[in-house]
C-alpha positions in Angstrom: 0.0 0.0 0.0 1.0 3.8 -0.8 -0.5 6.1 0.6 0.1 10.3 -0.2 -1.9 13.3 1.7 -3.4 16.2 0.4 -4.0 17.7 3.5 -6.4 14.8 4.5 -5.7 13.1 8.4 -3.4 10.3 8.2 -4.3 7.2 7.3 -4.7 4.3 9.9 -3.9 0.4 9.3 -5.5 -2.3 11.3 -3.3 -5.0 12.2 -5.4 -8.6 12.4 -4.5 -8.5 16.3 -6.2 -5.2 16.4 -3.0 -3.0 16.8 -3.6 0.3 15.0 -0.7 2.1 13.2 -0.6 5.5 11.0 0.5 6.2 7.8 1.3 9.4 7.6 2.8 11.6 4.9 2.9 15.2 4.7 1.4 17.6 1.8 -0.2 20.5 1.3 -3.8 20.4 0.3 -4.7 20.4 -3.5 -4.3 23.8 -5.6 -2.6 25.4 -3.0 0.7 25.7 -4.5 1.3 25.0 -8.1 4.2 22.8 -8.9 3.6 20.5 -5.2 4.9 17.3 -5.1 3.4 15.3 -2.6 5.7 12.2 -0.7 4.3 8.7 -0.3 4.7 6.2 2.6 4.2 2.5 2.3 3.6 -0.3 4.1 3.0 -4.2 3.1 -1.3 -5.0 4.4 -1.2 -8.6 6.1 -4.0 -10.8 5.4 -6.6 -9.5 7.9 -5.1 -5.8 8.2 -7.6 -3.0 7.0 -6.6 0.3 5.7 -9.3 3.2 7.2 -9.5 6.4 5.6 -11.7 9.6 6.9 -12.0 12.8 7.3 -11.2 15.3 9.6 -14.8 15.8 10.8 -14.8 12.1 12.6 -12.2 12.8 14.9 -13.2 16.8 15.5 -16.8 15.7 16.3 -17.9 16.7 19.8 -19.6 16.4 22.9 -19.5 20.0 24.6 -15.6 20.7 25.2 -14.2 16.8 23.9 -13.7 15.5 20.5 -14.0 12.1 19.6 -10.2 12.3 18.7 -8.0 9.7 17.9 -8.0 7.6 20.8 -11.3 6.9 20.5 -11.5 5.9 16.5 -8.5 3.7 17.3 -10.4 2.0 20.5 -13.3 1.6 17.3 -10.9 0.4 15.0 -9.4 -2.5 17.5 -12.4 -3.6 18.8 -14.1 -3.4 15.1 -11.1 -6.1 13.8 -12.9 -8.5 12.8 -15.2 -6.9 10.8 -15.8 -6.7 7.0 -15.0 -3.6 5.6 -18.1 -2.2 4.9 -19.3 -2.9 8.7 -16.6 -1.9 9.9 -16.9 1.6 8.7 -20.8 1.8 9.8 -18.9 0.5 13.3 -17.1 3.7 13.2 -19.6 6.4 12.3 -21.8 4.8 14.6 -19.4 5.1 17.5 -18.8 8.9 16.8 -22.1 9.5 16.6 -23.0 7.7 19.9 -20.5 9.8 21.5 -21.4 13.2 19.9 -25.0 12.7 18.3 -25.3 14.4 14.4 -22.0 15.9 13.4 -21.9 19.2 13.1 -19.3 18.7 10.5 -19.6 16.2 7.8 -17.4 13.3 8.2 -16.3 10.1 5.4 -15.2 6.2 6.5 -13.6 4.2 3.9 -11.9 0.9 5.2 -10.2 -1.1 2.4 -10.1 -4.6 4.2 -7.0 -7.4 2.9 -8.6 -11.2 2.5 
């Protein structure tokens, strides 16, 4: 897997044991600078790992002062593991939106799952 950012939060892989890591490049959001080149980072997906992808509304959702943050999506992520991908995901959005209700920012799961 390669994985570049366009400004978007940094990806997270699921290990099969339920460890979470991050893949994290840098870059500048899209059209912000003409001539940007954008580096990659890359990692090798076990059989069982899942690749999650979001944005930045899921972790800034919020109940009064406290965002769902990343502690919390990767709690949702590990306990999630064993989960197809597209249940997995619902897992997710449903977990931010039991801890902060509706967002009041729009928010995007994708989770690309290795057989």
């Amino acid at each position: 897997m390669r994985a570049a950012s366009a400004g978007h939060p940094p990806a997270r892989v699921l290990g099969p044991e339920g460890e979470v890591g991050t893949l994290s490049p840098g870059g500048l959001a899209l059209g912000v600078e003409t001539d940007q080149h954008y580096e990659t980072e890359e990692t090798v997906l076990a059989p069982g790992a899942a690749l999650c992808l979001y944005t930045d509304g899921l972790v800034e959702a919020r109940r009064g002062g406290d965002q769902y943050g990343e502690e919390r999506l990767h709690a949702a992520l590990s306990a999630g593991r064993e989960l197809p991908a597209q249940d997995l995901a619902e897992h997710i959005v449903a977990d931010a939106r039991s801890f902060a209700g509706e967002p009041g920012d729009d928010y995007a799961v994708v989770v690309i799952r290795k057989v």
